[in-house]
C-alpha positions as CSV (number, residue, x, y, z in Angstrom):
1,X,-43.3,-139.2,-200.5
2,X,-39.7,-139.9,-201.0
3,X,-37.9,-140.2,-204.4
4,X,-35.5,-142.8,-205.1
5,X,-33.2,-142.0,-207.6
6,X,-29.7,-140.8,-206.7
7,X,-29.8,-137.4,-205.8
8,X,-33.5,-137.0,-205.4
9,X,-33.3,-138.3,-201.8
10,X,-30.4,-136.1,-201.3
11,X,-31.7,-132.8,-202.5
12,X,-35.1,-133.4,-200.6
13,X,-33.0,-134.0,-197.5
14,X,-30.4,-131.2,-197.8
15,X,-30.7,-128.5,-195.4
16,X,-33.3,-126.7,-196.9
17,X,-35.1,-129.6,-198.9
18,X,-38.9,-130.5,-198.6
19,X,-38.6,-133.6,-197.0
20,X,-37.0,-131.9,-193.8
21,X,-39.4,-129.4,-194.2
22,X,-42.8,-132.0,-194.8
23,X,-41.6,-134.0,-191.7
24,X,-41.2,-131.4,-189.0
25,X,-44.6,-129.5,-190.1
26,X,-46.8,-132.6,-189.8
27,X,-44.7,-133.0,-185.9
28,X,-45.5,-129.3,-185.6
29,X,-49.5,-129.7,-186.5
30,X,-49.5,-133.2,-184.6
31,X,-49.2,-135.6,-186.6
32,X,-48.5,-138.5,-184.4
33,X,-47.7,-141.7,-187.1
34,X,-45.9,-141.1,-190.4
35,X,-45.9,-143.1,-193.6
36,X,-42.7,-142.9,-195.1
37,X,-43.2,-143.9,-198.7
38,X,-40.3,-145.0,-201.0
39,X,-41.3,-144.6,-204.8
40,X,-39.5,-145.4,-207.8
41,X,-38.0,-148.5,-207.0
42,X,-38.6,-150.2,-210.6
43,X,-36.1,-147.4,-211.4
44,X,-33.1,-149.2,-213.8
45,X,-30.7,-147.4,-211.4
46,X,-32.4,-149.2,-208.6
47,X,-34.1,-152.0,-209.5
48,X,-36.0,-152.7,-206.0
49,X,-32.4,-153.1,-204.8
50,X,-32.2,-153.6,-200.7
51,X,-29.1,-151.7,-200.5
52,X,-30.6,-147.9,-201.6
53,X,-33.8,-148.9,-199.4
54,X,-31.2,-149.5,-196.6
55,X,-29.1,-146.2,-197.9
56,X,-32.6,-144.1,-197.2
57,X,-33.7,-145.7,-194.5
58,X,-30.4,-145.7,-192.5
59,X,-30.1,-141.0,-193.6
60,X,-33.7,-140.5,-192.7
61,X,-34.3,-142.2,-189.6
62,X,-32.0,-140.3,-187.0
63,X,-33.5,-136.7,-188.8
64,X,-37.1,-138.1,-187.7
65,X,-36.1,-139.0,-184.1
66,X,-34.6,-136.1,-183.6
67,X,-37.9,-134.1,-184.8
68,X,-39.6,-136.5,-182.6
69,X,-40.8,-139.1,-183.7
70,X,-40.4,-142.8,-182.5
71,X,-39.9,-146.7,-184.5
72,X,-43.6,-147.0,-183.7
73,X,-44.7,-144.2,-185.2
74,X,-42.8,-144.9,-188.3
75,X,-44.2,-146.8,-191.7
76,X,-42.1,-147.7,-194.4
77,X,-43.1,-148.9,-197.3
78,X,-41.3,-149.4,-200.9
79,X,-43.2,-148.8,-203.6
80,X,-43.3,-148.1,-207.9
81,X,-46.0,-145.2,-208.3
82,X,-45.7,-146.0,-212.5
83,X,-46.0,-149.5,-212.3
84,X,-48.7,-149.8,-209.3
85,X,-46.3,-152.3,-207.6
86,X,-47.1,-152.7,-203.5
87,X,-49.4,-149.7,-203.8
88,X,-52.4,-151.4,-203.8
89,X,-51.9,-155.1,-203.9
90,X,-49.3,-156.2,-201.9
91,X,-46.1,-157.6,-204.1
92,X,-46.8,-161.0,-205.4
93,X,-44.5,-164.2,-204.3
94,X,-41.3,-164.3,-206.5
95,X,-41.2,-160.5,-206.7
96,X,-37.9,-159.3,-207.2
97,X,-38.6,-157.4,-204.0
98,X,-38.0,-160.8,-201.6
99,X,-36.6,-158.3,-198.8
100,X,-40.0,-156.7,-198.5
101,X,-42.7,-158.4,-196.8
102,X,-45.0,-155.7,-195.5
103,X,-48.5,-154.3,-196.3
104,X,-49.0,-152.5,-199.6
105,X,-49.6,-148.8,-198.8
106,X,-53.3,-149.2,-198.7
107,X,-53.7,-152.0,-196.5
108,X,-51.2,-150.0,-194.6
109,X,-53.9,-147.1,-194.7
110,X,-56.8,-148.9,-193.8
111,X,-54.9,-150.4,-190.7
112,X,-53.3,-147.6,-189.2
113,X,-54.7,-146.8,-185.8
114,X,-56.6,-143.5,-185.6
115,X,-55.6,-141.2,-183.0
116,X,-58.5,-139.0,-181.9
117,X,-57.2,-135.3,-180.5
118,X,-57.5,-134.7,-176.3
119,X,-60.7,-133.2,-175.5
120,X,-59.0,-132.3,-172.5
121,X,-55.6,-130.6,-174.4
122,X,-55.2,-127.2,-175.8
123,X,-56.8,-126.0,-178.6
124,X,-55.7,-126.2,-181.4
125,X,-57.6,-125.2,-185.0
126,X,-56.2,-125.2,-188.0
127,X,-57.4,-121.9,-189.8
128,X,-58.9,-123.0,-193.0
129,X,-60.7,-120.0,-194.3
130,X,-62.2,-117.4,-192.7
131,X,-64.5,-114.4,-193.8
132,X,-66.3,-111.2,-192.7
133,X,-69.7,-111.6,-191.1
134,X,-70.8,-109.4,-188.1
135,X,-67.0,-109.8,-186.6
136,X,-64.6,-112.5,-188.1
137,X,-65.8,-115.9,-188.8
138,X,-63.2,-118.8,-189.3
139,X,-63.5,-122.3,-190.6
140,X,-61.7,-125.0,-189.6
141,X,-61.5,-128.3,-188.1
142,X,-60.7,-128.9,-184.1
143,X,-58.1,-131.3,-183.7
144,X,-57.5,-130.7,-180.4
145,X,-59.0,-129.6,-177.0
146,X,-62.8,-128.6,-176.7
147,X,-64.0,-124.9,-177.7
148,X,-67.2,-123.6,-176.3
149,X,-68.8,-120.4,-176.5
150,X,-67.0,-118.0,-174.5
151,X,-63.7,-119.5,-174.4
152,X,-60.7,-116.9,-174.7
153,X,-58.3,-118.1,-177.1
154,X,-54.8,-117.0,-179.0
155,X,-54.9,-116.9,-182.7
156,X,-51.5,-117.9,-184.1
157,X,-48.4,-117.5,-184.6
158,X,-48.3,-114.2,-183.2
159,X,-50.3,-115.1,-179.9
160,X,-53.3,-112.4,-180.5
161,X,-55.7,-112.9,-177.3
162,X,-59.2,-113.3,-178.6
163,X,-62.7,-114.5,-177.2
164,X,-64.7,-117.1,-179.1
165,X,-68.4,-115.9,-179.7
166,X,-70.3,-118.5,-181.4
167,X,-69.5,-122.3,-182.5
168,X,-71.1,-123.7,-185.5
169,X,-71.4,-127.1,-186.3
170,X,-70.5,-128.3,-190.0
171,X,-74.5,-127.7,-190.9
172,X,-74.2,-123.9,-190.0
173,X,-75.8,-125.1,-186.7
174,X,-75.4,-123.4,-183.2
175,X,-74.2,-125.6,-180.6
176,X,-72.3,-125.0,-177.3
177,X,-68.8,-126.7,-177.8
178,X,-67.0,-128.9,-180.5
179,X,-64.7,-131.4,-179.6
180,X,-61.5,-133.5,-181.9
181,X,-62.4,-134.4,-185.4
182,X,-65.7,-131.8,-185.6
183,X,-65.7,-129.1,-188.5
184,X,-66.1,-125.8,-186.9
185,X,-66.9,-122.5,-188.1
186,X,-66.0,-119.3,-184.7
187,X,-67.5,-116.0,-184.8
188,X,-64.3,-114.8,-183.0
189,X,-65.1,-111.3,-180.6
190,X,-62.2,-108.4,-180.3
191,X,-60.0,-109.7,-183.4
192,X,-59.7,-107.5,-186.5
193,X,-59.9,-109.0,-189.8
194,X,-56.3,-108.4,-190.9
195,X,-55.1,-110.3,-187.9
């Protein structure tokens, strides 16, 4: 989510600002399409004018190509979170937002192509909790690659070698592998629970 008032933008793109920082971890946790959303456009300072959308736009667009992503992977959409305005509906004819003739953001949303993770690709879990239970258990969701009991894997960031001992389903079931998209809980062999 982007901010449009002057110097909003700017301190969220500065060196160390969050919106540097929110685009390269959803590249880094694979995040293939990104929805960049411009709010507060109703602003008085702004008042849905083309020129600041253009201003944005034109600063933001060579950052995300160079953390990787493409024009086709990009979604832009102007919006007013106070007033509601092209978030759900899109903008009515005779908006003072002519310039604008996309989706809303939540006909954007429901349209967006889903991109299933590789079955075939590395693994690639996001740890979302874990706990102690005859060896460490971890929860997460598989959004890449296919784990199956047995598999050796590397928890990390700091790449420590493991073996996967059991795979549960989201029931709390047993079952051999889980593929992309399936909730997961690993009883992980020869991993300490500090690690």
């Amino acid at each position: 989510m982007l901010f449009l008032l002057k110097g909003e933008f700017e301190a969220g793109f500065e060196q160390d600002g969050q919106t540097r920082e929110h685009a390269q971890l959803a590249q880094s946790l694979g995040v293939r399409k990104l929805i960049i959303v411009v709010n507060k456009m109703d602003d008085p300072s702004c008042k849905w004018n083309v020129d600041r959308w253009n201003e944005i736009k034109e600063g933001l667009t060579p950052f995300l190509h160079k953390t990787g992503y493409k024009d086709e992977d990009l979604y832009w959409v102007p919006i007013s979170g106070l007033t509601g305005d092209n978030m759900k509906d899109r903008l009515p004819k005779g908006h003072t937002c002519k310039w604008y003739d996309g989706p809303s953001l939540c006909e954007l949303l429901d349209t967006l192509p889903l991109n299933n993770g590789d079955p075939n690709g590395p693994i690639r879990i996001p740890v979302l909790d874990k706990m102690r239970d005859r060896g460490v258990m971890l929860f997460g969701k598989v959004e890449s690659g296919t784990v199956h009991m047995g598999s050796k894997i590397s928890i990390m960031p700091n790449n420590i070698p493991c073996q996967v001992g059991n795979v549960y389903d989201g029931k709390s079931e047993a079952v051999k592998h889980a593929k992309p998209g399936e909730n997961v809980m690993l009883r992980l062999l020869q991993l300490e629970d500090e690690d």
